[in-house]
N, C-alpha and C positions, 0 to 999 in steps of 0.2 A: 362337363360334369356339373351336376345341379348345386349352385350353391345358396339353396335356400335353405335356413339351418331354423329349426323352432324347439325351444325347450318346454318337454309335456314331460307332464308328471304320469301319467299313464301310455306309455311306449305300448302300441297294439301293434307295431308294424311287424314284427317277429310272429304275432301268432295268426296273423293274414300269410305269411310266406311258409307257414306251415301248412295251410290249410291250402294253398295252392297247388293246382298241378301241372308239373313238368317241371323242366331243371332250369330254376331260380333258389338261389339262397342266398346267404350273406353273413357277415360277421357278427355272432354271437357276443365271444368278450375274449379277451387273451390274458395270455399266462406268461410272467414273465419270470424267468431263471436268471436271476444276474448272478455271474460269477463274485469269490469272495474278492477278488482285489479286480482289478482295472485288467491286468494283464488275461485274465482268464476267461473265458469264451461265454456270450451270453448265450442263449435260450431263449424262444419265443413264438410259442404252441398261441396260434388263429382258431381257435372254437368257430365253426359254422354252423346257421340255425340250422339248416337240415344237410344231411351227409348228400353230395352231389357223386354223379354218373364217373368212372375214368375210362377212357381217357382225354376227355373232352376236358374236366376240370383242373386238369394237370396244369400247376404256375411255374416259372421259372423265375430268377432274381431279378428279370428285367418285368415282372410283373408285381414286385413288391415295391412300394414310392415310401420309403423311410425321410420323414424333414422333419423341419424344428430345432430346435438349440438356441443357446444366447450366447453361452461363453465359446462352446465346443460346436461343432457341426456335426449333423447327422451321421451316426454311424454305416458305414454300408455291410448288407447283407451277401453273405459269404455263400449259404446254399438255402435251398426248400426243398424239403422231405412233405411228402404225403403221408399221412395215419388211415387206411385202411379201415373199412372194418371188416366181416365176414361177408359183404355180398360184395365185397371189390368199389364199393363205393368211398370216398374221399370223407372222412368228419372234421378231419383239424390241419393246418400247415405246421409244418416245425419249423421257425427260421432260427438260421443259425451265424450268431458274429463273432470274427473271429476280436483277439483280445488286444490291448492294447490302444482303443478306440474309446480315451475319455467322453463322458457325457456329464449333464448339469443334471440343475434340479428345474431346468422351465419343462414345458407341455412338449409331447412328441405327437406327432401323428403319423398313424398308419396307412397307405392305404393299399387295396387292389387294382391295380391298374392291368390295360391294357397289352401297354407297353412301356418300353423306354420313353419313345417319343409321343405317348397315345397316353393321355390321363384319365379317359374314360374306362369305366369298370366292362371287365370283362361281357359277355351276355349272360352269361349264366349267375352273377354277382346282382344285388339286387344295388339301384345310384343309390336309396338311403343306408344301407346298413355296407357301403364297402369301405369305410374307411372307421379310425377309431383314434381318440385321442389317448394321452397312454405318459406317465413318467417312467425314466429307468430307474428313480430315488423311491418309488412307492413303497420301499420293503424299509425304510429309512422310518427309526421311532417319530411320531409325533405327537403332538399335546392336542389335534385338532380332529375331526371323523373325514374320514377320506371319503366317504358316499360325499354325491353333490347336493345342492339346496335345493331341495325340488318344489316350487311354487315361492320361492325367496323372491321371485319380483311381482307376485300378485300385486294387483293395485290395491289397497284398502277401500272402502266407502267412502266416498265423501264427507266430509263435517257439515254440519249445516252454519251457511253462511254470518259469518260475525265480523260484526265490524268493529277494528281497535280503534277509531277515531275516534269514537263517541265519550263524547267530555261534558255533555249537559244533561237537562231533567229529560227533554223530551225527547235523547237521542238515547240515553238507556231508558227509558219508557217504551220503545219503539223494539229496542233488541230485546227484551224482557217478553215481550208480548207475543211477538216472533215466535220465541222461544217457548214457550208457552201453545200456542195455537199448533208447533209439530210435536210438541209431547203429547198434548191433551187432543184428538182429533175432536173437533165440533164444540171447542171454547167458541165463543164468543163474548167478543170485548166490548159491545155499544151498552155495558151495564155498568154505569160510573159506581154503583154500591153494592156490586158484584165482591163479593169476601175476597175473591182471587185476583179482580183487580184491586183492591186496596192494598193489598201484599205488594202486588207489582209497584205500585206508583210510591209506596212508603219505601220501598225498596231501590227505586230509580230515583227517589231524593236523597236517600243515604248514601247513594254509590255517586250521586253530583255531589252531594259535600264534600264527601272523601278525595273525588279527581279535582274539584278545587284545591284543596287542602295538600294533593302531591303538587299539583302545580304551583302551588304556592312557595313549597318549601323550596321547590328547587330552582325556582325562578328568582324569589327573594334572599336563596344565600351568596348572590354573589352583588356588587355595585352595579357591575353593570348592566344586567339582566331586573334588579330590582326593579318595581314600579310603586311600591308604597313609600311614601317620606320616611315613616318611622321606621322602617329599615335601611334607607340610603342614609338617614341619621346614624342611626347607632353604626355601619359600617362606615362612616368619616368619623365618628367617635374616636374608633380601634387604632386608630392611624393618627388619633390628636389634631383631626379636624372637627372646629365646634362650626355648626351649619350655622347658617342664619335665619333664623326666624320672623324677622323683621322686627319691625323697632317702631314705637309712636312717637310723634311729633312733639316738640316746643313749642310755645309762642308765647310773646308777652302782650299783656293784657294792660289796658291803659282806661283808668276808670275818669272822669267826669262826672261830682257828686255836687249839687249846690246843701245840702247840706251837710250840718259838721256829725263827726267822731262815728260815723256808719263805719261799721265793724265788719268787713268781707273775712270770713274765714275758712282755714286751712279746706282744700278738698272741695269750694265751692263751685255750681257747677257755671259754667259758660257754654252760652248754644250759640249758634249760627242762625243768620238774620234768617227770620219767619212772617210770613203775614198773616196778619191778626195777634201776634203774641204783643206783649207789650213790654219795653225795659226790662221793667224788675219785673220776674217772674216767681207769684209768689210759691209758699212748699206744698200750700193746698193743691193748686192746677199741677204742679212740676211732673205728675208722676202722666197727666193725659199728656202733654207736652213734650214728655221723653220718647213718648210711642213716634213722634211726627219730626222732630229733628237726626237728622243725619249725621252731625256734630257735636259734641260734647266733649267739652273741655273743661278742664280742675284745676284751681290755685294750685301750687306747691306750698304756698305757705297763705299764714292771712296778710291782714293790712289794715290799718285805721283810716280810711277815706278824709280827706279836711277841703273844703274849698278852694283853700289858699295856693294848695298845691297843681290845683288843677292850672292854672299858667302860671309860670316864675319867668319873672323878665332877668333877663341880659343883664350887667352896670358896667357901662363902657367908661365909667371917670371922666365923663364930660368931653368925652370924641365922640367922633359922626364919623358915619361909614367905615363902620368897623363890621370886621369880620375876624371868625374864630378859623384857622390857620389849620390847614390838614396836618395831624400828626398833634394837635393840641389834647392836652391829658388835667390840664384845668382851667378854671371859669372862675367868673365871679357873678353874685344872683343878689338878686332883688327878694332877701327871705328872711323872717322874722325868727330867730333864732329861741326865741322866749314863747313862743305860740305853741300849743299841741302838737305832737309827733314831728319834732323839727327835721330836718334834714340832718342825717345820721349814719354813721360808718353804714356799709351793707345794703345802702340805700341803692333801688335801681333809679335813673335819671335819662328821660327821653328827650334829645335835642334835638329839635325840628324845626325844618324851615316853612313857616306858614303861608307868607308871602312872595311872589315874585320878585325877585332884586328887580326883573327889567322892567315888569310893567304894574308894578304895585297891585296883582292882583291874586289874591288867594285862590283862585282854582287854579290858577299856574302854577302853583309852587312843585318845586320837583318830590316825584314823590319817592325818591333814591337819596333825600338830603334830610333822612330820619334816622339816627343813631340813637342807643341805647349803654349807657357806661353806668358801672356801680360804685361809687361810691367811697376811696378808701381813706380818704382826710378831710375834715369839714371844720372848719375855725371860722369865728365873727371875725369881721375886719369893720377897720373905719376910717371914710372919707372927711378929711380934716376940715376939707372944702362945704362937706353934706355932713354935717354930723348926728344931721335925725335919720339920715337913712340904716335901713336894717341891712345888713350886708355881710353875707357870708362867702365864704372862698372852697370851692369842692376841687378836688382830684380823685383820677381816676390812674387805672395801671395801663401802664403800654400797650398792652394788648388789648385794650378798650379806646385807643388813641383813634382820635376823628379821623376817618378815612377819606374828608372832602372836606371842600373851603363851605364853612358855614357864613352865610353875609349876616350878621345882627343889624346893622342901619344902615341904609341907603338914602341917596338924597337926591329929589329931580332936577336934571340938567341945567333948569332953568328957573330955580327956584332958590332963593337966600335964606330965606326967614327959616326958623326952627320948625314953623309947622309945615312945612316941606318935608319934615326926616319922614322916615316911613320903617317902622319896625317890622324886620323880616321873619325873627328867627325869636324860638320862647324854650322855656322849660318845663318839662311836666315829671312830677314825683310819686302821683296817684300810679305806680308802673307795677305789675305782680306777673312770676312765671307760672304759665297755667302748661299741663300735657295732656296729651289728647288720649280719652279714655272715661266712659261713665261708670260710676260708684255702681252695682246692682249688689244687693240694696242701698238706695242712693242714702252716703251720709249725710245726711242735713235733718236737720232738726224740725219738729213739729209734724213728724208723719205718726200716723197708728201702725201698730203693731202689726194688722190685717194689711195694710197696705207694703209695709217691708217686705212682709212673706208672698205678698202677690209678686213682688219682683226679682226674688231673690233667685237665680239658679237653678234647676236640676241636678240632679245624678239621675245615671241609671244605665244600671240597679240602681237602685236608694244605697242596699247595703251589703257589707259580704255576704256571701250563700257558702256553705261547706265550706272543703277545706280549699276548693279553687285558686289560683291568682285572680285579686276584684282588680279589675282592669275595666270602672265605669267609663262613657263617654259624660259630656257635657252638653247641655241642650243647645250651647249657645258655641259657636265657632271660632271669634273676633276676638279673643281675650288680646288685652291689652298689653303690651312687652315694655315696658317701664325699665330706664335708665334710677337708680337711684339718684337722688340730687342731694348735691355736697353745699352750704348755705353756707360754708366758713369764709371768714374774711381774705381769706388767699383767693378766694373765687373769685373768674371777672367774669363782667357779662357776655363775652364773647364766648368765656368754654362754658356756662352752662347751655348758652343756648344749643350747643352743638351737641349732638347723641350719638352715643358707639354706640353699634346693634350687636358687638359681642359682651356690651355691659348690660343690657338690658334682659330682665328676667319677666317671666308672666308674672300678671298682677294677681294672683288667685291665692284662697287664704281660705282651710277648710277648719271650721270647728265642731269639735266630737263633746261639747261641754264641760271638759276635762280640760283639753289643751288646743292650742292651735296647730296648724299645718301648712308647711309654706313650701311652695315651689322650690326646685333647683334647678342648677343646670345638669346637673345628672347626682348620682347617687353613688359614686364611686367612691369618695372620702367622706359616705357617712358612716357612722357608730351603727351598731342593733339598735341606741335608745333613739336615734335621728326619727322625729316626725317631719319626714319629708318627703315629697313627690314630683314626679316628675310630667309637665304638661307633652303630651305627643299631638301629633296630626296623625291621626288615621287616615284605610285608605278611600274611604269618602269622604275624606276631607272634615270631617267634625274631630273635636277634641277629647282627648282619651289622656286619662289620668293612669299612670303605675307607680306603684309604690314599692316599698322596697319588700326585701323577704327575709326579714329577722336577721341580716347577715350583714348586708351592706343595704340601713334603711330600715322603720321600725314597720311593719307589717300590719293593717287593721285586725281588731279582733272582730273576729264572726258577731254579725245584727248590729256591727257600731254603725251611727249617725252622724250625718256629716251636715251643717250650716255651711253651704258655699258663698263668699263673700268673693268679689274681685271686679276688675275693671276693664271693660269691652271696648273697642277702639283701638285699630293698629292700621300700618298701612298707608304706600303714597296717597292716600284718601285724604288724609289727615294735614298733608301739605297745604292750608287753606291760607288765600291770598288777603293780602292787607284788607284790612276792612268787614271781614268778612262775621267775625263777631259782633254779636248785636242785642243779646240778652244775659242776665245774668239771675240766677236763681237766690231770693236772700228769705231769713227764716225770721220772724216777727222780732222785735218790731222794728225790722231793717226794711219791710218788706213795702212800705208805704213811701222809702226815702227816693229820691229823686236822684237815678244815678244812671247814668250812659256807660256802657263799656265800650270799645272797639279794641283791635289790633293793629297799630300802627305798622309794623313788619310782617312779612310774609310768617307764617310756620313752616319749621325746620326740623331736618332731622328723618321724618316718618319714612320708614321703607318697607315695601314688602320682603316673605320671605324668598330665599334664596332659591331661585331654580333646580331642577333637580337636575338638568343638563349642566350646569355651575358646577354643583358639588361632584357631579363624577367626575369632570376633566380637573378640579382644584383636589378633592381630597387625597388621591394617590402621588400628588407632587407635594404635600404638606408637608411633607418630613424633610423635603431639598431645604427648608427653611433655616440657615443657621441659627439657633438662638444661644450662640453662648461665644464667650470671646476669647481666642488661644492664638492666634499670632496678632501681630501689628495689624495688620490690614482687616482682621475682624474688628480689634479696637475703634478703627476710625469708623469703620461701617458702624456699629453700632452709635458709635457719637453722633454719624449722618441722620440717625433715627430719631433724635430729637428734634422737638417742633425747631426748638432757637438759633439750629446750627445749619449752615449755609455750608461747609465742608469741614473736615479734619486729617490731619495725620497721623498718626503714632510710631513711636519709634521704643522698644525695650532700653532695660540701663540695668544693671546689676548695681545693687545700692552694696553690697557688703554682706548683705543678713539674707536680700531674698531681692524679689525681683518687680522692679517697678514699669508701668509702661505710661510715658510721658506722651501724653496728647495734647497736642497742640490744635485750638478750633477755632474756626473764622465764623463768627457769629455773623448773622444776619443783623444787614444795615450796619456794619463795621464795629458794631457797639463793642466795649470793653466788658471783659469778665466781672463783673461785679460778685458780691459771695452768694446775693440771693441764685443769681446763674449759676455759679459752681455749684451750691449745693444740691441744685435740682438736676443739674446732669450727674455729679456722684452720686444721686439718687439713681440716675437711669443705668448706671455702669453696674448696680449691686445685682442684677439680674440676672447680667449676663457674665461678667469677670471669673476667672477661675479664681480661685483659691490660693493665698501665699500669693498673690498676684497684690502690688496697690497700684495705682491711678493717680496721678500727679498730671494736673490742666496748667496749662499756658495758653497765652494767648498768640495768636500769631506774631512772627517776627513782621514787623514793618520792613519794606524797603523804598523808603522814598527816592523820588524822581529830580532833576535836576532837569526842565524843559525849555529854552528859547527857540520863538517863534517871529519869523519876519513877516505878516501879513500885509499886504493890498488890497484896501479897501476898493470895490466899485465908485468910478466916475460919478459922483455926484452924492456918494454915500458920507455921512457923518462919520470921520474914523474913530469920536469919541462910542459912540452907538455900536458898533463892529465891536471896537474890542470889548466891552462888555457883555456880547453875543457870543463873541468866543471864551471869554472864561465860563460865561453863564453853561456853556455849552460842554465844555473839561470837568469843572469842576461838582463833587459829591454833590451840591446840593440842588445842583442846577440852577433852572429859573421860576418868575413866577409862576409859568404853567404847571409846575410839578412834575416835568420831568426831568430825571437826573442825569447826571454831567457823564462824559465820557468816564472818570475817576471814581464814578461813588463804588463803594465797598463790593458792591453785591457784583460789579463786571470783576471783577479779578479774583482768582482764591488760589490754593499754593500753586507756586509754580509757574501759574497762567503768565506765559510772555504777552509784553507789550510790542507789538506788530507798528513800525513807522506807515503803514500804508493805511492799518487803521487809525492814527492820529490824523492823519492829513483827510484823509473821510470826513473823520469828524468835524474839521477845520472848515472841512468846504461844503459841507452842507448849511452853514451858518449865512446866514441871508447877509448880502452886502460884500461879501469874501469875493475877490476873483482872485488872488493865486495865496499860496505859503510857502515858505521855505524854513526847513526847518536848521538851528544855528549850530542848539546844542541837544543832544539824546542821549544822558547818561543819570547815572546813579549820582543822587548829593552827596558835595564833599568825598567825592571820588574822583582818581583820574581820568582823563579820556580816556577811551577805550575805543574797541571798532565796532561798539554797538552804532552808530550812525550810519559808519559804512556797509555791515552786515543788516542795518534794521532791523533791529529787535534787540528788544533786550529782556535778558532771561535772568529769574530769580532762580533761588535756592526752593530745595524742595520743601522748606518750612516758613519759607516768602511771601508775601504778599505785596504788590505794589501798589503804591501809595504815592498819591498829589492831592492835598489838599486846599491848597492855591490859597492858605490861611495867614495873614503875616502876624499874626499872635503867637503859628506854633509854623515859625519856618523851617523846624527840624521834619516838618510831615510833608514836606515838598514845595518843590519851588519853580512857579510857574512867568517865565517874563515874556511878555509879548512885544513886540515892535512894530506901531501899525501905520504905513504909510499909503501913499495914495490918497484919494478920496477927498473931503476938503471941512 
């Protein structure tokens, strides 16, 4: 049986089998009689197209092929009746089923067969029209038309070809034209002033902006996918990540003036060594001279330059080979207390070593033996022995304390006489902090009016247009990110020189001739009246001003005017090496005086800003950040967070009224709590402390040691020499090299056991040692214990152990030695 099936919407096969002659025909359409319920008999009248011959076209039941079903199986047919007409010829079959013989609602098909065994149509049946597809549910209401879709699978036309990739000018340029050339037959495009290419290309740049502008948004709302700064910003914003912008540099500036009361003032400028420029550079040239330096650096403050200042000697009291002692925090100088700008609280003071100890020769001198300390006590003294000398006494704060052995005189091996000393080491007071960034328009005096505005800034736009957001750029990139500086007498030289890059804001400063405008870090906690703005990085990189919008930040008014002032210079650029300052800009009539600057110290501080691979892996982990303190263990952490503190404990206490938590801290280098400390850590606690919570500091418990030791000196070694190696070698302070004993402060903090296996290390690394035994290994004024035989002895967890091998304070430990052998 042919089973090639094709759906045409115009069926001619019926009226070809009509027009043919002899006996062929085939099924027309059937008629189907379903009884009312399941039980009752169907009906089912065969229409054939043309009434065939009998008794040739006589079927029998084995000539009807009933299939199909899904739920139910094919019904079988019970009888076939033939319909007659008047010439004896056959028009229609009747089949007849008997009842009882459920059926669904799938496709049935009918067909004429041969046989039982024979599925081919009869001969007298035509193969296309002998079979027929057929439901017994067709008389079943439905919502839908029971005729079939005739041409429902036509192909439509093609579209003409479009490409959705196209995301630039010249790739909708290209589909435009396309498009165009099959609407318009015999456009042609080689006429660039063609009306209808102008459409086109005006048209193919509004549709690149726009696919910019979708890709923008939806690349730019998330961190990770961001590519612009000022979006990966303000997303570490939302999350209480401030980025970093970077940060300029520090440096101090060390003048050399042979004449007196030259006035360097506030914001002057300092360049980097140039050739052809000369010293003092006056304000006339400054402005050709700012085009060619790379470098520019500003006083923070001024200064009254004196001669006298430029070297202050040493007064050693009439000793030789003296040196100033690491960790020394005062001096005494060779300085006239009655003379102009004397040496004075707040004063910075540069100690440096000029000369070689070893070989008396100034280009040796180490150039890491150059400190800087300010100044916090200054009083005359006087030598009973010298009583014309002028002699003042300076101190400085701890944390300005000499971090190396300074030698002030030295004397040759082989040399008696006094003119043998050789002075190594001097003082200089001419010291000013400068940070890296120039003035534009540069402040210094003596310029015209035409020359300020030659250098002053851009905008642009100049000024709002409509009702828009003015979101100007900046002509210039480099603005300068400024630490505020704090000059008060609590300040040491050690923390200004230092810069946090999340204190530091841009130096920019807009005025409307009304009022000023100043930078923030964002705009979140301003008023509507706040004149303030915010400096962004766009995404090529130049700098873009937003201001607020009447809400949070006060808004320009449409055609305001803006005077942009501020200071350019950021950046590890700015890290410029000892020396490297070599001019200084001064305004009449300073400008003639005879004055050297340099930088004794590297500059510090300058960074760039923060990666943008940085801020996605840091700003979704910002918030794991604890900043607030609710159990013990957050208390001590947060005490760890102090510069001064080496560890902590804490432990709560219920006082009666409310709830205290006692911290106990082991300061750095064992020092004692003194109030200036306590006050600045219960400073540091207000930040983070809950509420109804108070803070009561102690300092560590002490647990001093009780240590005898039997050492054996080496065959031939001094035993007096040995044991002084080995305390040298125990105890806090060590020796002369500076470094500190097994005992000093900083090895131990709570808790931390003392291991016998590290005593005996220590013991035998000490030159001269060949064995130790240890006698006694316990706690002072305690009983033995099995700390010896266990080795180790452990404190409490608010402990500290402690030997300080001192026989002033033999309650801090007690160290005896027994040193035999040796001779």
């Amino acid at each position: 049986m042919n089973a090639d099936r094709f759906a045409c919407c115009d069926e001619r096969r019926r009226t070809l089998i009509l027009a043919a002659a002899g006996q062929l025909s085939g099924i027309d359409y059937i008629e189907l009689k379903a009884g009312a319920t399941t039980a009752d008999t169907t009906m089912i009248d065969v229409v054939l197209v043309k009434p065939l011959a009998m008794p040739a076209a006589a079927l029998g039941v084995d000539n009807i092929a009933l299939t199909g079903g899904v739920r139910y199986r094919a019904p079988k047919v019970a009888k076939v009746d033939a319909d007659l007409d008047g010439a004896g010829h056959v028009t229609r079959y009747t089949l007849t089923i008997d009842g009882n013989q459920p059926t669904d609602f799938s496709t049935y098909r009918l067909a004429i067969v041969s046989g039982a065994s024979n599925d081919d149509p009869p001969t007298f049946i035509d193969d296309r029209l002998a079979a027929v597809e057929f439901s017994f549910k067709g008389a079943c209401a439905s919502d839908f038309d029971c005729a079939p879709d005739c041409g429902g699978d036509a192909q439509p036309l093609p579209d003409p070809p479009f490409d959705y990739r196209v995301r630039d000018y010249q790739g909708f340029r290209r589909l435009m034209l396309d498009r165009v050339a099959q609407l318009v037959p015999g456009f042609r495009e080689d006429n660039p002033v063609d009306f209808t290419t102008m459409l086109v290309e005006a048209g193919a740049y509004r549709a690149d902006q726009q696919s910019y502008r979708l890709d923008w948004v939806g690349t730019e709302a998330f961190i990770d996918t961001a590519r612009s700064r000022t979006s990966i910003a303000r997303h570490a914003r939302l999350v209480d990540y401030a980025v970093n912008e970077g940060a300029s540099a520090r440096v101090f500036a060390r003048f050399d003036t042979r004449d007196a009361d030259v006035k360097v003032a506030a914001h002057t400028p300092l360049l980097v060594r140039l050739d052809g420029v000369p010293e003092v550079v006056p304000v006339s040239v400054y402005r050709n001279v700012l085009t060619l330096a790379p470098m520019v650096y500003e006083t923070v403050a001024g200064i009254c330059l004196q001669p006298w200042r430029n070297h202050i000697s040493f007064y050693t009291w009439g000793d030789d080979e003296c040196r100033l002692a690491k960790g020394a925090t005062s001096t005494t100088l060779v300085a006239d207390m009655t003379a102009k700008t004397p040496l004075a609280v707040g004063d910075f003071l540069l100690l440096v070593e000029t000369v070689s100890p070893e070989n008396g020769v100034a280009a040796d001198a180490r150039q890491d033996h150059r400190h800087i300390v300010r100044i916090t006590h200054a009083r005359v003294v006087t030598d009973k022995l010298r009583p014309t000398a002028t002699l003042v006494t300076v101190e400085w704060g701890e944390a300005d304390a000499l971090p190396f052995d300074l030698v002030i005189q030295t004397r040759s091996a082989d040399a008696l006489s006094a003119a043998a000393a050789t002075i190594c080491a001097e003082a200089c007071a001419n010291i000013v902090l400068a940070d890296h960034g120039a003035s534009l328009p540069p402040a210094v005096d003596g310029m015209t009016s035409g020359e300020i505005e030659a250098l002053r800034p851009r905008l642009a736009p100049p000024a709002p247009e409509a009702d828009d957001p003015w979101r100007p750029t900046l002509d210039r990139g480099d603005v300068a990110r400024i630490q505020a500086v704090d000059l008060g007498p609590a300040m040491t030289a050690s923390s200004l020189s230092q810069v946090v890059p999340s204190a530091c804001l841009p130096a920019l400063v807009l005025d409307d001739d009304f009022n000023v405008w100043t930078a923030r870090r964002d705009l979140l906690a301003s008023d509507h009246f706040d004149r303030g703005f915010v400096v962004e990085t766009a995404i090529d990189l130049r700098v873009a001003l937003r201001f607020g919008d009447n809400v949070e930040g006060l808004a320009p008014t449409r055609d305001a005017r803006f005077a942009v002032s501020g200071r350019f210079g950021v950046g590890l650029a700015g890290n410029i090496g000892a020396g490297a300052l070599a001019h200084v800009v001064l305004a009449p009539p300073y400008d003639a005086a005879n004055v050297v600057v340099s930088n004794p110290l590297p500059a510090r501080g300058g960074c760039d800003p923060e990666p943008i691979a940085a801020v996605r892996i840091a700003a979704p982990q910002a918030f794991r950040r604890q900043e607030r303190a609710v159990s013990a263990a957050d208390y001590a952490a947060v005490a760890r967070w102090h510069d001064g503190v080496a560890n902590a404990v804490a432990v709560p206490r219920w006082t009666g009224a409310w709830q205290t938590m006692l911290v106990y801290v082991d300061r750095k280098g064992g020092l004692a709590m003194d109030e200036t400390f306590r006050r600045s850590l219960l400073n540091h606690f207000e930040r983070y402390r809950l509420m109804a919570f108070d803070v009561a500091l102690h300092d560590a418990i002490p647990a001093p040691l009780d240590i005898e030791l039997l050492v054996c000196a080496r065959p031939g070694a001094l035993r007096a020499m040995v044991g002084a190696r080995v305390r040298e070698a125990l105890r806090p302070s060590g020796g002369p090299g500076g470094v500190p004993g097994l005992f000093h402060p900083d090895h131990f903090t709570f808790g931390a056991p003392l291991y016998l296996s590290r005593l005996i290390q220590a013991v035998m690394k000490v030159e001269g040692v060949q064995s130790v035994n240890v006698r006694k290994f316990q706690r002072l004024r305690g009983l033995p214990g099995t700390e010896l035989t266990e080795g180790v002895i452990r404190p409490h967890s608010f402990e500290v152990l402690q030997l300080d091998d001192d026989p002033s304070f033999p309650e801090r430990g007690r160290l005896v030695l027994d040193i035999g052998g040796g001779r």
